[in-house]
FITORTOR-669120 format. One record per residue: x, y, z of N, C-alpha, C, O in turn; residue in one letter. Coordinates in steps of 0.1 Angstrom, whole numbers, padded with zeros to 4 digits, always signed. Last residue first. Example, Ala and Ser with C-alpha at 12.3 -4.5 7.8 and 13.67 -1.06 7.14 Angstrom:
BEGIN
+0128-0022+0071+0137-0011+0071+0129+0000+0079+0134+0011+0080S +0132-0057+0078+0123-0045+0078+0132-0033+0078+0142-0033+0085A 
//
This chain:
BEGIN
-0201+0095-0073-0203+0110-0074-0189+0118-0084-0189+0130-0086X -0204+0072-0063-0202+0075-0076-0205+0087-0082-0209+0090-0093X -0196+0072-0036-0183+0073-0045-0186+0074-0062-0178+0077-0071X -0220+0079-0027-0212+0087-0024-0200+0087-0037-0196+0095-0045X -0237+0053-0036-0239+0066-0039-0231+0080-0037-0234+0091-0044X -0222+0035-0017-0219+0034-0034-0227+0043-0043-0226+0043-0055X -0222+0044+0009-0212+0046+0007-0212+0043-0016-0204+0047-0024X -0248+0047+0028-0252+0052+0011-0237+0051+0007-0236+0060-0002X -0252+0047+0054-0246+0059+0048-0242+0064+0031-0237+0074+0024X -0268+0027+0058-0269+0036+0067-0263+0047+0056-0271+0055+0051X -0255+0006+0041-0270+0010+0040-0275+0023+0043-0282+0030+0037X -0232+0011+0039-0235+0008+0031-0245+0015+0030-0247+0025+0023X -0229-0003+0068-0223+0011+0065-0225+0013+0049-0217+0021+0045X -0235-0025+0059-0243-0019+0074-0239-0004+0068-0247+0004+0063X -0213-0038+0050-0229-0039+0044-0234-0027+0053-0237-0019+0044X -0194-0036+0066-0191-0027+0053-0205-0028+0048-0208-0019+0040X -0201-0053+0083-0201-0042+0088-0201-0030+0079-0204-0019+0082X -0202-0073+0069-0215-0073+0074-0211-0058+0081-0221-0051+0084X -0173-0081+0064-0181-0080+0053-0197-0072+0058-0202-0065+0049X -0164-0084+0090-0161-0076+0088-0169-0072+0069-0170-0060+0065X -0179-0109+0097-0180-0096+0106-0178-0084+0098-0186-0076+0097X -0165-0129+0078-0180-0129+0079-0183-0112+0085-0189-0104+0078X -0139-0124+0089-0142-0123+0075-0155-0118+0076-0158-0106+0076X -0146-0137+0116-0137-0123+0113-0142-0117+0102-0148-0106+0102X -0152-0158+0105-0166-0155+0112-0156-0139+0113-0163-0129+0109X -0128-0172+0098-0140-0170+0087-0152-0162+0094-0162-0161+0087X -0108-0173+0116-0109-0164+0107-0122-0161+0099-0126-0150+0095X -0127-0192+0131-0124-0178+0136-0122-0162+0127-0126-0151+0127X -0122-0214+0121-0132-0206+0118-0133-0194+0128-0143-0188+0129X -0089-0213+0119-0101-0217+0108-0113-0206+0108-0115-0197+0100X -0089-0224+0146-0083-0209+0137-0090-0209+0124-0096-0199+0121X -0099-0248+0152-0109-0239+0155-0102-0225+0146-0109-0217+0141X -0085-0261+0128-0102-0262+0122-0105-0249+0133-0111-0240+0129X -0061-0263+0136-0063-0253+0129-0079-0254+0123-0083-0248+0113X -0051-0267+0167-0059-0264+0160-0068-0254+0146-0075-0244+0146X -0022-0263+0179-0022-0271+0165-0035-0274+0166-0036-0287+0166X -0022-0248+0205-0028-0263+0206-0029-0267+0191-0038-0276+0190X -0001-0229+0197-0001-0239+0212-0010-0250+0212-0007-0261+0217X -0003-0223+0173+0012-0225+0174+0008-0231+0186+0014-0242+0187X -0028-0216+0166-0025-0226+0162-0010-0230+0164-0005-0239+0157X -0041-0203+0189-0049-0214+0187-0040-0222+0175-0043-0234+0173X -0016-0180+0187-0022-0185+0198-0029-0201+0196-0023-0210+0201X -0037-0171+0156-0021-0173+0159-0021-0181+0175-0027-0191+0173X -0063-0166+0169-0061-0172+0156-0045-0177+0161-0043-0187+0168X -0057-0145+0192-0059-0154+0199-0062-0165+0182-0063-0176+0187X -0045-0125+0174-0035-0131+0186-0041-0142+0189-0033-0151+0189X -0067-0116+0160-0054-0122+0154-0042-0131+0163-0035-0140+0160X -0083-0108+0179-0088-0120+0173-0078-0123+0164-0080-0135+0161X -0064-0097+0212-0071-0095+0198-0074-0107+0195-0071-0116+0202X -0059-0091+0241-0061-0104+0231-0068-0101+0221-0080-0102+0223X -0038-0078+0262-0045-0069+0256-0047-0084+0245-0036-0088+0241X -0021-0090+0282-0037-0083+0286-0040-0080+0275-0052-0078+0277X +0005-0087+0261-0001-0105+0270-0016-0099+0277-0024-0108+0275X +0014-0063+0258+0018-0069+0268+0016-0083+0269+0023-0090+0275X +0004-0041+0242-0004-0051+0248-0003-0060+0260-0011-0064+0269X +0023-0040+0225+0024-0033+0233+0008-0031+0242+0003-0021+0247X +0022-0060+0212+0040-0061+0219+0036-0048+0227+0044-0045+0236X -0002-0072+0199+0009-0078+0210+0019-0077+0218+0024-0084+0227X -0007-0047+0187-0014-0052+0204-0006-0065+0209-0003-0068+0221X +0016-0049+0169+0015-0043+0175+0004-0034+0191+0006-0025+0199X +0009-0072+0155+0020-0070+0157+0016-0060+0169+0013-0066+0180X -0019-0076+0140-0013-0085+0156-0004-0080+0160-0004-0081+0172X -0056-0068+0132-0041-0063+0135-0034-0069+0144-0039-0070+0155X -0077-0070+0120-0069-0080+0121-0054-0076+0120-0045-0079+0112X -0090-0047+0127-0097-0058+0129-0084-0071+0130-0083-0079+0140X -0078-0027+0113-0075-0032+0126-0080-0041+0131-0075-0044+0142X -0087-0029+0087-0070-0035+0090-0071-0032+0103-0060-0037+0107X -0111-0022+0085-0111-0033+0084-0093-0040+0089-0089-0051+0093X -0104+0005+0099-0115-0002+0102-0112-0013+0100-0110-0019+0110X -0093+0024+0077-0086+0018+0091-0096+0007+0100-0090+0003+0110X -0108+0016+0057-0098+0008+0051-0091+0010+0068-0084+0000+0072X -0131+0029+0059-0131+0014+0058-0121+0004+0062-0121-0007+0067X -0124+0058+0067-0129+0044+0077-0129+0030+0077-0128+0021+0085X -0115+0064+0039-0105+0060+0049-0110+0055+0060-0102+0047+0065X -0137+0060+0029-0127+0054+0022-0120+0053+0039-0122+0044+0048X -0148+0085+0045-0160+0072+0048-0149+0058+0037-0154+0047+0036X -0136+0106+0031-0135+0100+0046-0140+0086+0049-0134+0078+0056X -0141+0102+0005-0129+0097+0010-0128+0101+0028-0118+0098+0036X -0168+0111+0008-0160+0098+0004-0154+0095+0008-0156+0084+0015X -0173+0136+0020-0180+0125+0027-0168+0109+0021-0163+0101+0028X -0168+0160+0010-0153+0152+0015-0158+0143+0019-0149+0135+0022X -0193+0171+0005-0184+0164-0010-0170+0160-0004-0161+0156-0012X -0202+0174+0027-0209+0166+0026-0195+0160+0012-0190+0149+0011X -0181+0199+0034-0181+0181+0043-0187+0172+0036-0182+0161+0037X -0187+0221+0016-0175+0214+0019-0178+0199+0026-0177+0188+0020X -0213+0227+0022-0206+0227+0008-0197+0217+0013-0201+0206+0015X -0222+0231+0048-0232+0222+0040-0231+0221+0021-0239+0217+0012X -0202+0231+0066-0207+0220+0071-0218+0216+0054-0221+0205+0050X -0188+0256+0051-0184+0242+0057-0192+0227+0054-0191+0218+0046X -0210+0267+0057-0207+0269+0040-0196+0259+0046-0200+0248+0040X -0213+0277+0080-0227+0271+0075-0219+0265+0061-0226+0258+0054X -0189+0290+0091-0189+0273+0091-0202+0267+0087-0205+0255+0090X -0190+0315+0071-0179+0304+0067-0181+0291+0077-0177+0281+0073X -0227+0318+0067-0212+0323+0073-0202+0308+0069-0206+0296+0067X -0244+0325+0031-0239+0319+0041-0225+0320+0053-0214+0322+0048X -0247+0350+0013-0253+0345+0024-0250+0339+0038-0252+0343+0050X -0232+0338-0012-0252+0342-0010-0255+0343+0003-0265+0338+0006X -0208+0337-0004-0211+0352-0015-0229+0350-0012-0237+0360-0011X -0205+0313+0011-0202+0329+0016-0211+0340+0009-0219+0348+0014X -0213+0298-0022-0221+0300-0008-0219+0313+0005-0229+0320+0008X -0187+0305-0031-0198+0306-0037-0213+0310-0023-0218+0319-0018X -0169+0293-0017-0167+0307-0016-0184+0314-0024-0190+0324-0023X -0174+0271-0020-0181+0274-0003-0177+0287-0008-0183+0296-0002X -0175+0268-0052-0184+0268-0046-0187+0270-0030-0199+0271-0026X -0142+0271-0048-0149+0283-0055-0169+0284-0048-0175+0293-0043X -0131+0247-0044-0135+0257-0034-0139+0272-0038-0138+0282-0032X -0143+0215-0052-0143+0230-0058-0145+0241-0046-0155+0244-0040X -0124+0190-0045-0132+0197-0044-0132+0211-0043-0124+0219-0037X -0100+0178-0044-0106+0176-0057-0115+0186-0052-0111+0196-0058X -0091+0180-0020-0082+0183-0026-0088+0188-0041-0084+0198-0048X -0107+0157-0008-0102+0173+0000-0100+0182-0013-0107+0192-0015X -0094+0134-0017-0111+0135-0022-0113+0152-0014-0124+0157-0016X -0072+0133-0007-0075+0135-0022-0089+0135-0029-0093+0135-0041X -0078+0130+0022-0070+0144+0015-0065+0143-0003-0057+0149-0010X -0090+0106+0023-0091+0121+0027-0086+0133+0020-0090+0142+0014X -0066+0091+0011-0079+0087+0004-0085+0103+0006-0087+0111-0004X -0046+0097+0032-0043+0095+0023-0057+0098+0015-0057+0109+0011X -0056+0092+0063-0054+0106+0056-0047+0104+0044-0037+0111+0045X -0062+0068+0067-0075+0078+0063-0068+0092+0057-0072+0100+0049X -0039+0055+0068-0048+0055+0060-0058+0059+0051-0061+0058+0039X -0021+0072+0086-0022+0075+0069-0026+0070+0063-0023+0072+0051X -0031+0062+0108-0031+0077+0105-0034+0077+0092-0044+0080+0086X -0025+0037+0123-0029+0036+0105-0039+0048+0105-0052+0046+0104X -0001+0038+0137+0000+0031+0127-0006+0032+0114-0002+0030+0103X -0010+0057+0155-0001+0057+0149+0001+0052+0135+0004+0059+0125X -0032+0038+0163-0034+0050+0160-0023+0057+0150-0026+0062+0139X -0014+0019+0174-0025+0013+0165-0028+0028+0156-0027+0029+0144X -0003+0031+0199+0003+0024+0188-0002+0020+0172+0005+0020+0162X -0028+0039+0210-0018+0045+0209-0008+0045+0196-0006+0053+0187X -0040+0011+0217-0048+0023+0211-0037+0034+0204-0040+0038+0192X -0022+0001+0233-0022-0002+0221-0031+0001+0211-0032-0005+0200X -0020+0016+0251-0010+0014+0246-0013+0012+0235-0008+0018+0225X -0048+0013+0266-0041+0025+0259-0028+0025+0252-0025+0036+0247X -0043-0022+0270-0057-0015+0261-0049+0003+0258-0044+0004+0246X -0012-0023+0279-0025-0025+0285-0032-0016+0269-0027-0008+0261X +0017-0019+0273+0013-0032+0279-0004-0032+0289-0007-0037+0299X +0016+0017+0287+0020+0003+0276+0016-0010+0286+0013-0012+0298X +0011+0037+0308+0008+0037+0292+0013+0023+0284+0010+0023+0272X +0005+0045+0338+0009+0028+0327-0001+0031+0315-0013+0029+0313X +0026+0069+0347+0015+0065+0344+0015+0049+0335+0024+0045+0328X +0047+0073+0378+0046+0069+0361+0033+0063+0359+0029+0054+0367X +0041+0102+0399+0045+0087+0399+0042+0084+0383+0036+0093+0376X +0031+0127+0393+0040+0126+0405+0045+0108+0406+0053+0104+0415X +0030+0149+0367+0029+0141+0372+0038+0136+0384+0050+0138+0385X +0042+0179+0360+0030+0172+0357+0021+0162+0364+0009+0164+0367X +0068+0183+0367+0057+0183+0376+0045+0179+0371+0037+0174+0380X +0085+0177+0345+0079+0193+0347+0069+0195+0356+0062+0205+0355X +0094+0156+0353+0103+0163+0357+0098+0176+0354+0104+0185+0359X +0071+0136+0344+0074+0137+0358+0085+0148+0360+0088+0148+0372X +0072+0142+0319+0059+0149+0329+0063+0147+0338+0060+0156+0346X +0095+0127+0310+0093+0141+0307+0086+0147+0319+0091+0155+0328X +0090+0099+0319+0101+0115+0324+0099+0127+0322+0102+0136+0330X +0067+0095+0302+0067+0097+0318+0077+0102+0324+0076+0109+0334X +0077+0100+0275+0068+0104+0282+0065+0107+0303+0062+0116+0310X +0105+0078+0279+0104+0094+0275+0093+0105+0282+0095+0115+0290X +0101+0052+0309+0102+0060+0291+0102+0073+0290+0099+0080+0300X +0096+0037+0327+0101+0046+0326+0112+0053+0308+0122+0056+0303X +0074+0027+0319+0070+0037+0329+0082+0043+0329+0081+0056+0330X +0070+0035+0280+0073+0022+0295+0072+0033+0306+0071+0045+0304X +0069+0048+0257+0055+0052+0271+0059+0035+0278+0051+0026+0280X +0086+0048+0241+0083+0058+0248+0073+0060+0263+0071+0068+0272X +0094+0020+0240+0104+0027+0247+0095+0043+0252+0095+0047+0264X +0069+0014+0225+0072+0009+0238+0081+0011+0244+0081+0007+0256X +0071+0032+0203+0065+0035+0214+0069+0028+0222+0074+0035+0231X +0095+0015+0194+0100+0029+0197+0089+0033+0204+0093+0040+0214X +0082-0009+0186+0090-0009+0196+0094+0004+0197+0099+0003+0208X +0061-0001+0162+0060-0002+0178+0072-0004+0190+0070+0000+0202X +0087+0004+0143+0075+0018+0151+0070+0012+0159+0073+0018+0170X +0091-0019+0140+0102-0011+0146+0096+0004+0154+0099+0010+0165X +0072-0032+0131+0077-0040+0139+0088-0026+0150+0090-0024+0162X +0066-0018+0106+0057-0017+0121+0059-0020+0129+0052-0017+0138X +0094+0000+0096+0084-0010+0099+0077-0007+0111+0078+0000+0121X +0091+0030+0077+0098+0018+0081+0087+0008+0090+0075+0008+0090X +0078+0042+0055+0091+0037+0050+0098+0032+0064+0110+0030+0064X +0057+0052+0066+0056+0044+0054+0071+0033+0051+0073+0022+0047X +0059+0077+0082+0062+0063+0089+0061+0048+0078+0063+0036+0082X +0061+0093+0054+0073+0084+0063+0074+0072+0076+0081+0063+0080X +0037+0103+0050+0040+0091+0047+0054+0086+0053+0055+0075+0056X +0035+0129+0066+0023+0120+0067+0029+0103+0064+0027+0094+0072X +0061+0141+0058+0057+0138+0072+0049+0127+0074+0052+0118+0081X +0045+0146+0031+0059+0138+0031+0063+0132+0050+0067+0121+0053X +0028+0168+0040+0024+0154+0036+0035+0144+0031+0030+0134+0026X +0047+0192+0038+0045+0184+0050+0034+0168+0046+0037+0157+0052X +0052+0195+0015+0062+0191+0020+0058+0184+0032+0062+0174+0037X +0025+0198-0002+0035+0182-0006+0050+0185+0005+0060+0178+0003X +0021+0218+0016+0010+0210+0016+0021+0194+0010+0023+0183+0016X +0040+0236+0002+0038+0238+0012+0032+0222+0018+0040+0216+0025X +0026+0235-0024+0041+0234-0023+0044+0227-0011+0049+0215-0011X +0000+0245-0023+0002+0230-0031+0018+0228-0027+0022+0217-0028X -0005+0260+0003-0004+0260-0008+0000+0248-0014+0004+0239-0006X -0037+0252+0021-0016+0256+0022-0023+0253+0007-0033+0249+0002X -0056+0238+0029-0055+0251+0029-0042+0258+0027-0039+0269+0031X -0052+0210+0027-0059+0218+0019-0062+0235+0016-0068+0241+0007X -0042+0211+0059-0034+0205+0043-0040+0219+0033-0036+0231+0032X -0067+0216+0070-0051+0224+0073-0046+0220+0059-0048+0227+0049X -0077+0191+0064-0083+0200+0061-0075+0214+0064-0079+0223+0057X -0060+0172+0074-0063+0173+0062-0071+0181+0055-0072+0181+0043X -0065+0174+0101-0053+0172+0091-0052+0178+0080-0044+0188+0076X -0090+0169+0103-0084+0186+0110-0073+0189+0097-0072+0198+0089X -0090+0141+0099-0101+0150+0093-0092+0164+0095-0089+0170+0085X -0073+0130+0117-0073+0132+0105-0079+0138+0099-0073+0143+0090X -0083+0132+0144-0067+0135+0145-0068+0141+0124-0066+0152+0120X -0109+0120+0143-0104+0132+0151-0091+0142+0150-0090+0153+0153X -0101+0096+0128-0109+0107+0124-0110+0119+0130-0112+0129+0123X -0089+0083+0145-0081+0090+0134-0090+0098+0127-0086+0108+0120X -0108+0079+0170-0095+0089+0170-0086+0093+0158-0077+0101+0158X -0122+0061+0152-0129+0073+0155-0120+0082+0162-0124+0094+0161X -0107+0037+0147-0111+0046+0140-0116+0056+0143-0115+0064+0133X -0099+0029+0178-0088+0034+0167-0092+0043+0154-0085+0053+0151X -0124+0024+0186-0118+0032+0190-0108+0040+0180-0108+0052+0176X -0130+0003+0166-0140+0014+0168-0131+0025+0174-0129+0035+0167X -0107-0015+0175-0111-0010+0162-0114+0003+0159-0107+0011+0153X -0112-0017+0202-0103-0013+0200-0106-0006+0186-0107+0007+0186X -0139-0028+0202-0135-0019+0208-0125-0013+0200-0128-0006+0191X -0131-0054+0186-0145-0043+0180-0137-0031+0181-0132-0024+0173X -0113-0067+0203-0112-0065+0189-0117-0055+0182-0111-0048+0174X -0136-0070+0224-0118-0063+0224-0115-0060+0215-0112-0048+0215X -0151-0092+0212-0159-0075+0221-0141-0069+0219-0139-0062+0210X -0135-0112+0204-0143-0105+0198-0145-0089+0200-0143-0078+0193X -0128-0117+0235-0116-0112+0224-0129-0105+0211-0130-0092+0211X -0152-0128+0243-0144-0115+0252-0133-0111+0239-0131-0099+0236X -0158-0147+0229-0168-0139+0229-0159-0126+0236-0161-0115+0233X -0140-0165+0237-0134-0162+0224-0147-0151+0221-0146-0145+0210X -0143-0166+0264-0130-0164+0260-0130-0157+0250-0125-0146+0249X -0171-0177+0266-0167-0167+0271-0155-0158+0264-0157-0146+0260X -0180-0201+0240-0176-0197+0250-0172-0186+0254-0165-0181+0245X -0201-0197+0222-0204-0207+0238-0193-0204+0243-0194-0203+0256X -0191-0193+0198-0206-0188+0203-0210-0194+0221-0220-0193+0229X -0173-0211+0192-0166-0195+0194-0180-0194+0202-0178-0192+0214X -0182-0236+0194-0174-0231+0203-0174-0217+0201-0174-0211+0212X -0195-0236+0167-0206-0240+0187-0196-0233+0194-0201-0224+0201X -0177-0235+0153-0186-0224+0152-0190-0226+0166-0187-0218+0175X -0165-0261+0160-0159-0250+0159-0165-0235+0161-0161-0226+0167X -0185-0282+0151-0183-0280+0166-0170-0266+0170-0167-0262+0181X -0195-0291+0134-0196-0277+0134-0193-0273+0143-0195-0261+0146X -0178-0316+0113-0188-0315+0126-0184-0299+0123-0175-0295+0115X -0160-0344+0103-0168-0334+0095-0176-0328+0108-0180-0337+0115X -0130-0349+0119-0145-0356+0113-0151-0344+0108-0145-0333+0109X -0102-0344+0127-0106-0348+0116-0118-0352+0109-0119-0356+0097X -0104-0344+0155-0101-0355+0153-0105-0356+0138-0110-0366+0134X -0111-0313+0156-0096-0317+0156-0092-0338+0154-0081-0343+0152X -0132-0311+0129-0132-0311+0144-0113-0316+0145-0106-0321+0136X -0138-0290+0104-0131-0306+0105-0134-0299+0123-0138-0288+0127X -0146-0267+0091-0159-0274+0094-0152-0288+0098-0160-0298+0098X -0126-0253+0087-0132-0249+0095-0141-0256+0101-0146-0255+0112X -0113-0261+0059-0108-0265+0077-0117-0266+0089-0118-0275+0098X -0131-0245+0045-0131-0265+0048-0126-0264+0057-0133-0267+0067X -0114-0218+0048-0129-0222+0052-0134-0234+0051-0145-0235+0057X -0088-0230+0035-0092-0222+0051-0109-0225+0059-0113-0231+0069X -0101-0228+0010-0091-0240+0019-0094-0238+0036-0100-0244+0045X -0110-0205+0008-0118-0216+0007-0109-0229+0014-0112-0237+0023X -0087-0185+0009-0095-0187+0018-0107-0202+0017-0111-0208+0027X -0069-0199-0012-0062-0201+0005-0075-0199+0012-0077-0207+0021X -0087-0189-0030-0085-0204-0030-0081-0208-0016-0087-0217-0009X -0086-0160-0033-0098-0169-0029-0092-0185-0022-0094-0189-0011X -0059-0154-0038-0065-0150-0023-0078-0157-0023-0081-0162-0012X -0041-0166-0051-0034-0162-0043-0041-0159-0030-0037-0159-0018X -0062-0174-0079-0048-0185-0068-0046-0180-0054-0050-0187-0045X -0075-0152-0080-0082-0164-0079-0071-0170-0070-0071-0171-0058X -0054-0135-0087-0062-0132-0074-0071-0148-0068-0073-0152-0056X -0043-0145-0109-0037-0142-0096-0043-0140-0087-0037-0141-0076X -0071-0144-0122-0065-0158-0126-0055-0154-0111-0059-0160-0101X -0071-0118-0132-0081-0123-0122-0076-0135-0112-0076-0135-0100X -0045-0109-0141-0050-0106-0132-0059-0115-0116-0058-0117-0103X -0053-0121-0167-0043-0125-0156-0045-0123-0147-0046-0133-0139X -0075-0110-0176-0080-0121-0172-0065-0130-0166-0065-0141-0161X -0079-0083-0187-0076-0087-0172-0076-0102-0165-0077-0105-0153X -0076-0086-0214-0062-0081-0205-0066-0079-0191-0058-0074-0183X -0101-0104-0214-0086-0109-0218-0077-0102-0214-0067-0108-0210X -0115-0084-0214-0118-0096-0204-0102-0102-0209-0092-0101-0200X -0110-0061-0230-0112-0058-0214-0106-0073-0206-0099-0074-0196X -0123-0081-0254-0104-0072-0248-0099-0071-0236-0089-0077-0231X -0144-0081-0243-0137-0095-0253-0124-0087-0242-0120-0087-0230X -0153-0054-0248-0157-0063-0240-0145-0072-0236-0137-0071-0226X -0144-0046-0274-0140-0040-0263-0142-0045-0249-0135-0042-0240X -0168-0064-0288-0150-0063-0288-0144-0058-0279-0137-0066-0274X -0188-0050-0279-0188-0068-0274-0170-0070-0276-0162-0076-0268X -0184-0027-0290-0193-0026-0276-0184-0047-0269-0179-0051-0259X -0187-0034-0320-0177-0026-0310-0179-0027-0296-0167-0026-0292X -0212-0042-0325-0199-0051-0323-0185-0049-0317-0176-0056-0313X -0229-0022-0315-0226-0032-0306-0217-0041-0308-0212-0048-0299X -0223-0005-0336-0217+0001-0326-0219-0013-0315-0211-0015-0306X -0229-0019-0357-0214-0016-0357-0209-0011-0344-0197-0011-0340X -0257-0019-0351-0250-0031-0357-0239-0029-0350-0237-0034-0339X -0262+0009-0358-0262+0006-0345-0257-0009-0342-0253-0011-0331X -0254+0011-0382-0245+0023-0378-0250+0014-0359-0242+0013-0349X -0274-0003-0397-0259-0004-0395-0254-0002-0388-0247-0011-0382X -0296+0012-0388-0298+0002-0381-0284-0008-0383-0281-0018-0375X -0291+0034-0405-0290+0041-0389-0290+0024-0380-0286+0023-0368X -0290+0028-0431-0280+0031-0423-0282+0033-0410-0272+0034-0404X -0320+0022-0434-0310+0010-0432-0299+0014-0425-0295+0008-0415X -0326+0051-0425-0330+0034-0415-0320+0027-0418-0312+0024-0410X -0322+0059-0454-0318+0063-0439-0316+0056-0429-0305+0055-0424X -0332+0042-0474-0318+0044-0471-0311+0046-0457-0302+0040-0451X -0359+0051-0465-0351+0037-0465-0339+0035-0463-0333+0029-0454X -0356+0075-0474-0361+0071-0462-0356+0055-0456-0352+0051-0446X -0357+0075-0500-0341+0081-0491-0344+0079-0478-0334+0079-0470X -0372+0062-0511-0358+0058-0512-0356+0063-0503-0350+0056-0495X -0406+0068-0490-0392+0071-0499-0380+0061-0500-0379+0052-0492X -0429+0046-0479-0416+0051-0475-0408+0054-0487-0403+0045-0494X 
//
């Protein structure tokens, strides 16, 4: 081997030296300006759940036993709130995808001016509460509320429909509430995408809904399948508003958690209710994972 060959190597096996101690520093750094962070997350959200999850394994006289778990799986009650919970859920998400997807696909077709005025519409129910947005449907659809005046005075209808204080009410309500889930995440994964390429596809060929379905939808896949997660997992444990416009018929797995610990001060069975909630809702984001490839989509 030459001098200069040597020389070379040595430098190249520096030059790779320097680049891992850079590599391990930046590391170092990273971990250090996030390690507040973590440290607040650790306090604020694991710990309460691990607390939470010990409860779960006490029996109400304080003994160590599983008799919490035995119960949700045995009995009827807390197997029927479950199934209601799902429903609703499932439901709630697959009408905002009906309602949002269209949305946001209108959006994206306005001009950027246009598009930030009416997406100002999108977010305002942002700015008040949920406490107060359900009570304004429950003025609208009581029997005798807005809705059912209305239709009964254009003939529509001949007696008041029972829209509130049952399963459609609080489909309704719910829907409302978490619209701007999905259409937030949606219409910025909309937004990013090259509409040059479905114009591209038109130009070989394709008609405007083949160049839809096989340009455009598959690259909006993300942030739709974002915004299912995120209305998906927050109605799972939604209370305010199946309660008030639910009436007392309508028992979520938040209502009947709350319920189990303000009337019978069990908090080993609320306990594990929450944790098997938890449990559910981790196994459903696995599921949807598998099926639909969600950590190959986003790393697109």
């Amino acid at each position: 081997m030459s001098a200069v060959e040597g020389y070379e190597s040595a430098e190249a096996l520096q030059n790779v030296s320097t680049l891992k101690s850079e590599n391990h520093r930046e590391r170092r750094t990273f971990l250090g300006l996030s390690m507040p962070a973590v440290l607040v997350v650790l306090v604020v959200v694991f710990l309460p759940v691990l607390w939470l999850s010990s409860l779960s394994f006490f029996n109400a006289a304080g003994e160590l036993s599983s008799e919490n778990y035995a119960r949700i799986f045995k009995s009827d009650l807390y197997l029927r709130t479950f199934v209601v919970t799902f429903q609703i859920s499932i439901a709630v998400t697959v009408i905002c995808i009906l309602l949002g997807y269209p949305l946001c696909y209108w959006l994206t077709r306005m001009s950027d001016r246009n598009a930030a005025i009416l997406m100002v519409f999108v977010l305002v129910p942002f700015w008040t509460s949920v406490l107060v947005r359900t009570y304004a449907w429950l003025v609208l659809l009581q029997r005798n509320g807005i809705i059912n005046e209305s239709m009964i005075s254009m003939g529509i209808i001949d007696e008041p429909l029972q829209l509130a204080h049952n399963l459609t009410g609080s489909i309704i309500g719910m829907v409302h509430i978490m619209l701007p889930f999905l259409v937030l995440p949606l219409y910025a994964t909309m937004r990013s995408v090259d509409t040059d390429l479905v114009r591209a596809a038109v130009g070989l060929g394709s008609s405007p809904r083949g160049a839809f379905w096989r340009v455009f939808f598959p690259m909006s896949l993300p942030g739709l399948f974002a915004g299912i997660v995120l209305v998906f997992i927050l109605s799972l444990g939604f209370f305010v508003t199946p309660a008030l416009l639910g009436g007392g018929r309508v028992q979520m797995l938040a209502q009947r958690i709350e319920s189990t610990i303000t009337i019978y001060s069990n908090w080993g069975a609320a306990s594990a209710l929450g944790v098997v909630l938890l449990l559910l809702a981790l196994v459903m984001i696995w599921l949807m994972n598998r099926v639909f490839g969600l950590d190959k989509l986003f790393m697109r």
